[in-house]
N, C-alpha and C positions, 0 to 999 in steps of 0.2 A: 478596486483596492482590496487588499486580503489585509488582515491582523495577523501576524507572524511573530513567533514566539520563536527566540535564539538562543539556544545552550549550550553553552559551552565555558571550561573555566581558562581558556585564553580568551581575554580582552581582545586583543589583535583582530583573534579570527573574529569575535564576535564583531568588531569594528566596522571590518571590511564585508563583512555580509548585510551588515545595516546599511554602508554608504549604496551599495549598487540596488538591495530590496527595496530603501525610500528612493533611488533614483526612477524605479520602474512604479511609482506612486503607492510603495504597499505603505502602513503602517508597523513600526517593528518595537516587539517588545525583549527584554536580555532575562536568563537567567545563568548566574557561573555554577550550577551544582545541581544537580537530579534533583535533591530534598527541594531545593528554591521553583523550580519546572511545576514539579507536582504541587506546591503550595498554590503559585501562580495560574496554573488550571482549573484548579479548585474555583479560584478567587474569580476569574478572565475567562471569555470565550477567546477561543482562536480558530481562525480556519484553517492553520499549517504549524508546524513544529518544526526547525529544524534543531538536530540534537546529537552529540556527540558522543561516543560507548566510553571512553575513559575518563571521570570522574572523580571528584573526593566527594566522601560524604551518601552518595548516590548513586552510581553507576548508570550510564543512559536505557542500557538494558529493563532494568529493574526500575526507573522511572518512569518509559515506555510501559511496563505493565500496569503499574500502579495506574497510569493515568486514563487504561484503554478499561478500566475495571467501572468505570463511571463516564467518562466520555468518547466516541468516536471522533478522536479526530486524526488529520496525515499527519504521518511524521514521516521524513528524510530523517536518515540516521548517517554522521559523518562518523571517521575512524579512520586514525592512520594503522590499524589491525587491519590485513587483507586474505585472512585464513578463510576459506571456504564457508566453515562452520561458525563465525560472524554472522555472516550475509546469510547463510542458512535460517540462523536460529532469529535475525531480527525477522526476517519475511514471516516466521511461524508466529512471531507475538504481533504480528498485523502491522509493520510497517511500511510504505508505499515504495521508499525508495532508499538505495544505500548508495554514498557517495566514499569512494578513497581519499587521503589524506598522501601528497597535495593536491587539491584541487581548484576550477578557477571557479570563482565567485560568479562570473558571470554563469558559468555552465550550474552552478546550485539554484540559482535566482531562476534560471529557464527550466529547471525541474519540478521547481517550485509550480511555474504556471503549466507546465506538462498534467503535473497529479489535479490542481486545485481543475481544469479543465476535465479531467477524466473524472470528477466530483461530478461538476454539472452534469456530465450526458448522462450519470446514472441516476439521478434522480426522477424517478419513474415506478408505475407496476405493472405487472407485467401475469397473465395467467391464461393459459392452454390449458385443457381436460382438466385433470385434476393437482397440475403443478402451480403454485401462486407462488412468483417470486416480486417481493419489495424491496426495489437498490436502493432507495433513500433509508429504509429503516431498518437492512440489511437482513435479511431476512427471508428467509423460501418455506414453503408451506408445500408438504406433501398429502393429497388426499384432506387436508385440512389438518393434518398434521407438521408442526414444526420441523424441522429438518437439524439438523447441528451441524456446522460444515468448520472448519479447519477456517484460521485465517484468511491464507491462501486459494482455499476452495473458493471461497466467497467471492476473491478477484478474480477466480480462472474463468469461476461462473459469470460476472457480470462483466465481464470482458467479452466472452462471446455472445453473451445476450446483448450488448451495445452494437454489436456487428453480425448478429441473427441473419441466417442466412449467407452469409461471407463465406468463403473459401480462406483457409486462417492457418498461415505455415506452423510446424512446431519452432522457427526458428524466430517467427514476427512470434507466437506466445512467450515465448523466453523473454525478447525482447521488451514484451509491452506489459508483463503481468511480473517478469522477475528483475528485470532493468536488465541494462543492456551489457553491460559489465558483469553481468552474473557469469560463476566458471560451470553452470551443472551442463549437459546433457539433454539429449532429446529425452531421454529416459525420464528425465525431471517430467517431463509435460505430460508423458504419457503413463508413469504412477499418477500423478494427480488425477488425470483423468477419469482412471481407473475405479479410484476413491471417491470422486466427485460421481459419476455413473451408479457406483454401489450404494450411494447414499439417497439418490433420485428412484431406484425403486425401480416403480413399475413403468417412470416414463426417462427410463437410461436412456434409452434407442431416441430419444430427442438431441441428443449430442452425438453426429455423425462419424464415422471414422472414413478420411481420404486418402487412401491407398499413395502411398509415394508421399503425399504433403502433410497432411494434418488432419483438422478437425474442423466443424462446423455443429453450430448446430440450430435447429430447424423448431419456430415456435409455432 
C-alpha cells in the first residue's frame, strides 16, 4: 500500500483516480491547488504524487519545485498540454512520469506501481575504484568527491546501474528513463550520456558504448 497524494483542481479527475488507487489498496490523499500540495507535503509523507501542470494559485510546475527543495519524492505529472517542452522541462525538475490528458485511470494507477517499483530496486550502494554511488540517498561520489548530476542524469545513471551489465537499447532508455510517450530522439540519450560520462571523470569508460544498440555499463 503507497500514501498517494492527488492534485488537481478538477474534483472529477481527482475522483476517479482515488476510486481505482484505493481499489488497488493504496491510501489516497486530494489537493485542488499547487499552494495546498506544497502545504500538505510539508505537513504528510507520501511515497507518490500525482499532479497536474494547470493550476490556480500554484501552477504544478512550480509546486513540483517547491516541493523537491526539501523532499524526494515521485511525482507523475498529468496535462492536457502535450508540447514537447512540457514533458521536457518537468523531467529536468525531477519528475518520474508525464501522463497526457485524456487519459485512463487505470493506465495512471499502473504507472504509479511502474515508478513506486523502480523506487525499490534502487535502493542500494553501490562502489568500484574510486566511483561510490548511493540510489537511496541519491547521490554519486567521485574520488570522494560529490558529483552534481542534472535530474535526469541521476535516473539515466541509476537505470543502468539497476541493469549493470545489461546490453540497454537507446530506444528501451527512452522508454524506461523518459516514459514511453516521450517525442525526443535517440540524440536525447545520447546528449545525456555525454553529460553523465563528463561528469564521471576519470571512471567515464565505465559507461560502455554499443555500436548499433546503445549502452551498458560495467561496475
Amino acid at each position: 500500500m503507497a500514501r498517494i497524494l492527488i492534485v488537481d483542481d478538477e474534483e472529477k479527475i481527482r475522483e476517479v483516480l482515488r476510486e481505482y488507487a484505493e481499489f488497488e489498496g493504496h491510501q489516497v490523499f486530494e489537493a485542488g491547488d499547487g499552494m495546498e500540495a506544497v502545504k500538505k507535503v510539508r505537513e504528510t509523507d507520501f511515497d507518490i504524487i500525482i499532479i497536474d501542470v494547470m493550476m490556480p494559485k500554484l501552477d504544478g510546475f512550480s509546486a513540483v519545485k517547491e516541493i523537491k527543495k526539501t523532499k524526494d519524492i515521485p511525482v507523475i505529472m498529468i496535462s492536457a498540454r502535450v508540447e514537447e517542452y512540457d514533458k521536457l522541462f518537468g523531467f529536468e525538475i525531477g519528475i518520474d512520469d508525464f501522463v497526457t490528458k485524456p487519459f485512463s485511470p487505470k493506465e495512471v494507477i499502473a504507472r504509479v506501481t511502474a515508478v513506486l517499483r523502480r523506487g525499490k530496486k534502487s535502493s542500494k550502494r553501490i562502489a568500484s575504484d574510486g566511483l561510490e554511488i548511493d540510489i537511496a540517498g541519491r547521490s554519486v561520489y567521485v574520488d570522494g568527491k560529490r558529483c552534481e548530476l542534472t535530474p535526469k542524469e541521476y535516473e539515466l545513471l541509476f537505470y543502468l546501474i539497476n541493469n549493470a551489465g545489461t546490453a540497454i537499447s537507446r530506444e528501451k532508455l527512452l522508454t524506461e528513463v523518459w516514459g514511453y510517450d516521450f517525442y525526443g530522439d535517440d540524440r536525447t540519450v545520447d546528449t545525456h550520456i555525454k553529460m553523465l560520462r563528463s561528469n564521471l571523470g576519470n571512471y567515464r569508460d565505465k559507461i560502455v558504448t554499443l555500436r548499433g544498440l546503445g549502452y551498458k555499463i560495467e561496475m
